[in-house]
C-alpha positions as CSV (number, residue, x, y, z in Angstrom):
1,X,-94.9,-30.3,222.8
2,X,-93.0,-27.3,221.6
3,X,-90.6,-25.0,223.8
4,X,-87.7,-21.9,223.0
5,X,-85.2,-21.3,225.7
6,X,-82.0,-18.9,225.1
7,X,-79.0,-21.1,225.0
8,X,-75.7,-20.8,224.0
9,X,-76.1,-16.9,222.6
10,X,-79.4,-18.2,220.5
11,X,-83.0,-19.4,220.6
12,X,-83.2,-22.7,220.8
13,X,-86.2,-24.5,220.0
14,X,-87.5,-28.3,220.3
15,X,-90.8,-29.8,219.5
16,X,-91.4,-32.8,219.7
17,X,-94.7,-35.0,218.7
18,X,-94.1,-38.6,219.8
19,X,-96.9,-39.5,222.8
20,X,-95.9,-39.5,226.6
21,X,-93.9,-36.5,226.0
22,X,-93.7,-34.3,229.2
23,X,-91.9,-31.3,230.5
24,X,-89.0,-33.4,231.9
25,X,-88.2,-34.6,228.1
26,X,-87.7,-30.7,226.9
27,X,-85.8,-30.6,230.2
28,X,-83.5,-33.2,229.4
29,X,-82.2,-32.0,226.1
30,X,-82.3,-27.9,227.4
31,X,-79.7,-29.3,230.1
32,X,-77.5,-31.1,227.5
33,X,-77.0,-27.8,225.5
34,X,-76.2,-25.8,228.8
35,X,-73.5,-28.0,229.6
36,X,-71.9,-28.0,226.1
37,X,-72.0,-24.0,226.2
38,X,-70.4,-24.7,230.2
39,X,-67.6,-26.4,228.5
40,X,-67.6,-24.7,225.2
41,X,-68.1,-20.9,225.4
42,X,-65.3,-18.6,224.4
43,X,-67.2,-16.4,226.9
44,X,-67.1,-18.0,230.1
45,X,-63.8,-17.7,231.8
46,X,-64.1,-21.3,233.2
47,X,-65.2,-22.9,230.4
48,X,-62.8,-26.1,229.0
49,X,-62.2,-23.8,226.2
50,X,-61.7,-20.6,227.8
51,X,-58.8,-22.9,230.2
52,X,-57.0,-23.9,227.1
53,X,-56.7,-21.1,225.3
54,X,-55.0,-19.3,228.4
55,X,-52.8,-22.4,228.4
56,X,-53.9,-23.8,231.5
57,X,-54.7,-27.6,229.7
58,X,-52.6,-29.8,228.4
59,X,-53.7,-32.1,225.3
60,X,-53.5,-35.0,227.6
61,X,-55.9,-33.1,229.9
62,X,-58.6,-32.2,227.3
63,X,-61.9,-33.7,227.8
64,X,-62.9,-36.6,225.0
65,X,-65.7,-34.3,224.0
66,X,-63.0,-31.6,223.2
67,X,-60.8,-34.1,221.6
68,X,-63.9,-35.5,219.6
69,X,-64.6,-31.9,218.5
70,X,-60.6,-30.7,217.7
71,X,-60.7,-33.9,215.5
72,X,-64.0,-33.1,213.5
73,X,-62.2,-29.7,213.1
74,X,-58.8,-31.1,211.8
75,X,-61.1,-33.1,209.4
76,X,-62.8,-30.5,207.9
77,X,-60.3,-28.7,207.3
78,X,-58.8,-31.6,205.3
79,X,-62.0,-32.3,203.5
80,X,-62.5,-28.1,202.4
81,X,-58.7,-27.8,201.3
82,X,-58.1,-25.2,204.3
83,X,-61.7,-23.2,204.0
84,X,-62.1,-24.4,207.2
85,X,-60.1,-23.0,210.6
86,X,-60.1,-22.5,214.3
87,X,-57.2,-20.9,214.9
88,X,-58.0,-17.1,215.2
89,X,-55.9,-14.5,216.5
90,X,-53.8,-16.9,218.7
91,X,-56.6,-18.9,220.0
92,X,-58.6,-21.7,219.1
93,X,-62.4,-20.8,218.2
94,X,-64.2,-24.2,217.3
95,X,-68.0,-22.8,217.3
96,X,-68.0,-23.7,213.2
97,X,-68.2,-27.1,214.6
98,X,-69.6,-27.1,218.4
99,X,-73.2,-26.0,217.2
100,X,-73.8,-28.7,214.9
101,X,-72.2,-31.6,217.1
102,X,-74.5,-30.7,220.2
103,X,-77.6,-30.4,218.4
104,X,-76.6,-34.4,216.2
105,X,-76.0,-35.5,220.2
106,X,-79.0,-33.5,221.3
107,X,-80.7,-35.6,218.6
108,X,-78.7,-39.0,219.3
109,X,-80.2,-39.0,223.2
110,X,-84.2,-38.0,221.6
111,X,-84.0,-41.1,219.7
112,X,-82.5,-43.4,222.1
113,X,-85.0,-43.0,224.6
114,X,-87.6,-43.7,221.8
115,X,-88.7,-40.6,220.2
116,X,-88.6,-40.7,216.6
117,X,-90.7,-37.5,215.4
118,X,-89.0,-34.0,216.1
119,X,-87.0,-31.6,215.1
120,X,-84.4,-29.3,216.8
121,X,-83.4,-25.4,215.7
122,X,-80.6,-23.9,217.2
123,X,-79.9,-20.7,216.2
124,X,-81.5,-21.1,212.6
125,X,-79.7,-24.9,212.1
126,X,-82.1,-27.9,212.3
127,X,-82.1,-31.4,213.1
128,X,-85.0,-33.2,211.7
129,X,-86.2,-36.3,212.5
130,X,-89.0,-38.5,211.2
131,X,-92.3,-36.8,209.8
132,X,-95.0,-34.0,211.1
133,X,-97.8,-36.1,211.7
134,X,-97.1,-38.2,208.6
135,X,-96.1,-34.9,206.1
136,X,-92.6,-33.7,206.0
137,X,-91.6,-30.6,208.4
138,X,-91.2,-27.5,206.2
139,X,-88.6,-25.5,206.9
140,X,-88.0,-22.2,205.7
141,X,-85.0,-20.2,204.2
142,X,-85.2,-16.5,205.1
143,X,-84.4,-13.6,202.7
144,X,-81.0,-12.3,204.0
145,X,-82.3,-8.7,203.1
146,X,-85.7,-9.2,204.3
147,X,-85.6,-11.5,207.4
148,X,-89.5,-11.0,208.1
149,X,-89.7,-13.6,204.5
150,X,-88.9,-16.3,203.2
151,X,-87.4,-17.2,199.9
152,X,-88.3,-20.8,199.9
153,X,-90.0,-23.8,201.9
154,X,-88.1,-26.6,201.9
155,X,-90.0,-30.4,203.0
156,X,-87.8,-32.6,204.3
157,X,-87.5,-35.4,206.5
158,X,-84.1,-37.0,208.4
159,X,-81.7,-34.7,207.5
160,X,-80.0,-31.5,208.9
161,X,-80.4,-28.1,207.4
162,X,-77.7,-25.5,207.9
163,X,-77.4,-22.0,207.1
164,X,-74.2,-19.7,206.8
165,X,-74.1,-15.9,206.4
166,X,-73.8,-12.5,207.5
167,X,-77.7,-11.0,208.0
168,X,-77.5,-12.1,211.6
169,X,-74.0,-11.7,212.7
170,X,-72.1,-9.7,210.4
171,X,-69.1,-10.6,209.0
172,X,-68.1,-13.4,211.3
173,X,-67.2,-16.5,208.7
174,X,-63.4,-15.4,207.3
175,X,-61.6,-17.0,204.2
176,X,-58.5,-18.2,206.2
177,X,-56.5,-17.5,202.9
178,X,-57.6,-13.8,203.5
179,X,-58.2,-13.3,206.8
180,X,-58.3,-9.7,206.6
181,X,-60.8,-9.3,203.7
182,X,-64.6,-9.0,204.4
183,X,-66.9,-11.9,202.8
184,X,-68.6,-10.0,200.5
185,X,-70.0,-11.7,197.4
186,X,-72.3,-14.0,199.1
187,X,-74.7,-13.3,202.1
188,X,-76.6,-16.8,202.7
189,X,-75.5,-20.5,202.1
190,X,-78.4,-22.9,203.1
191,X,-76.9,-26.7,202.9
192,X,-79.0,-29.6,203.1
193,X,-77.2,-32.3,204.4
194,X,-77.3,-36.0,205.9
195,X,-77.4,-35.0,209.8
196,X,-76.9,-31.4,210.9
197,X,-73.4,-31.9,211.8
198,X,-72.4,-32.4,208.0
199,X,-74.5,-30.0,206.7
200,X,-73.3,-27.2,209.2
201,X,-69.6,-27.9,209.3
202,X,-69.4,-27.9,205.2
203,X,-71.8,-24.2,205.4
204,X,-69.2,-22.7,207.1
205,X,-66.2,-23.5,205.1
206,X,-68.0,-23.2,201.9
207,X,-69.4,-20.0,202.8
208,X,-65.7,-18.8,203.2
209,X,-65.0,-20.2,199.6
210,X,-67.5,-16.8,198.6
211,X,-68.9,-17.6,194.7
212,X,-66.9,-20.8,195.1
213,X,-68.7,-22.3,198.0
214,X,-72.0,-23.6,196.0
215,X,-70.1,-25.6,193.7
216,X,-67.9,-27.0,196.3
217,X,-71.7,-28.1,198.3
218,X,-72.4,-29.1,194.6
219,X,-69.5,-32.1,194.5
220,X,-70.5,-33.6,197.5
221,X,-72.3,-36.4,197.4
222,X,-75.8,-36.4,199.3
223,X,-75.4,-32.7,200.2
224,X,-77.9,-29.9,198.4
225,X,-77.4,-25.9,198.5
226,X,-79.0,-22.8,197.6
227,X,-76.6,-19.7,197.4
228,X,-77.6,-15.6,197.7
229,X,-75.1,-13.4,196.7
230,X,-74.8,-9.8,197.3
231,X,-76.9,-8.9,194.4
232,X,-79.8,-10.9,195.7
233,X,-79.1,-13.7,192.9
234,X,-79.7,-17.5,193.6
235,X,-77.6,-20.3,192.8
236,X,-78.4,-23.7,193.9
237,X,-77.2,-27.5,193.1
238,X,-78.9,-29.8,190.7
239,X,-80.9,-31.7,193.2
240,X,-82.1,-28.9,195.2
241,X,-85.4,-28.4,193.7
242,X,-86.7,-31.8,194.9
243,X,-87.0,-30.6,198.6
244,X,-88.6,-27.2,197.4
245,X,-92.4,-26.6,197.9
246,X,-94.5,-25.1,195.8
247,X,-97.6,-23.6,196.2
């Protein structure tokens, strides 16, 4: 069973293959992301977020989900060297992170009430789990200058795949050590990672990193990349080409 809804600003879409799967299941996780965008939209006025960036929460008021996701943040931005920030013209903007940690939990509550084979796209970033009737998904990484293609198809199994760049949203991403310069060396950073939450939390701060950021993906261990620059040139890490399918 496959279904898109419009959550969170974006298409989300689920499908998932296991047997007894019903309406109620799609339900399920469709509800879980609306209440993560209740408490974590920027643009809702009564949103947990919203309340404590207009000073009306304390720390010791903060929700544990909140807590959990400040503390992914502060450790990202310990792991990246500083690529990584929420603060944003005095208020607190932790989307880099949000999206990836609801679609892990999204995954986390699929697989404890048994399902095993499915994958999850929000907004372009994907959860995978187990196989496509026995295959790996495939999953494609669009040409930032012509979205209607893709560059390459990607099989994989259990992991997340992420995507950072500015065909979709602009110039959105900053370098924190330049907050006033555009990105404009690199347009699309694809990072294959161990669960979606890695791989989308490390896109965003390497993206910021510009020319940089594919080496950094390059160092860590059990993470893959594939880079586009401005001038339509790939650069990818060494073990990328083991996911890629060719035809």
């Amino acid at each position: 069973m496959k279904q898109t809804r419009l959550l969170m600003g974006m298409p989300i879409t689920i499908e998932l293959l296991d047997s007894g799967i019903t309406i109620d299941h799609l339900d399920a996780v469709f509800n879980f992301f609306e209440s993560v965008d209740e408490r974590f939209s920027l643009y809702r006025d009564g949103s947990e977020i919203s309340r404590i960036n207009r000073g009306e929460l304390q720390p010791n008021e903060y929700s544990d989900d909140m807590r959990t996701i400040f503390g992914l943040c502060a450790l990202t931005k310990r792991q990246t060297g500083g690529y990584f920030e929420i603060a944003h013209d005095g208020r607190l903007d932790p989307t880099g992170v949000v999206k990836g940690w609801a679609i892990q939990q999204a995954a986390a509550r699929l697989r404890a009430a048994g399902r095993r084979d499915f994958y999850i796209d929000a907004g372009g970033d994907i959860q995978i789990s187990g196989t496509r009737h026995g295959t790996p998904w495939h999953v494609g990484i669009r040409n930032p200058f012509r979205r209607q293609e893709n560059v390459k198809v990607l099989a994989l199994t259990a992991c997340g795949v992420a995507t950072s760049g500015t065909a979709v949203r602009g110039q959105h991403i900053y370098d924190p050590f330049q907050p006033g310069v555009p990105l404009l060396e690199v347009v699309s950073l694809t990072v294959i990672g161990p669960s979606i939450l890695e791989a989308d939390r490390f896109a965003t701060a390497a993206f910021a990193m510009g020319r940089r950021g594919i080496q950094f993906i390059e160092a860590l261990p059990g993470f893959e990349g594939y880079q586009i620059d401005a001038g339509a040139r790939a650069t990818y890490t060494s073990g990328f080409e083991r996911y890629v399918v060719h035809e």
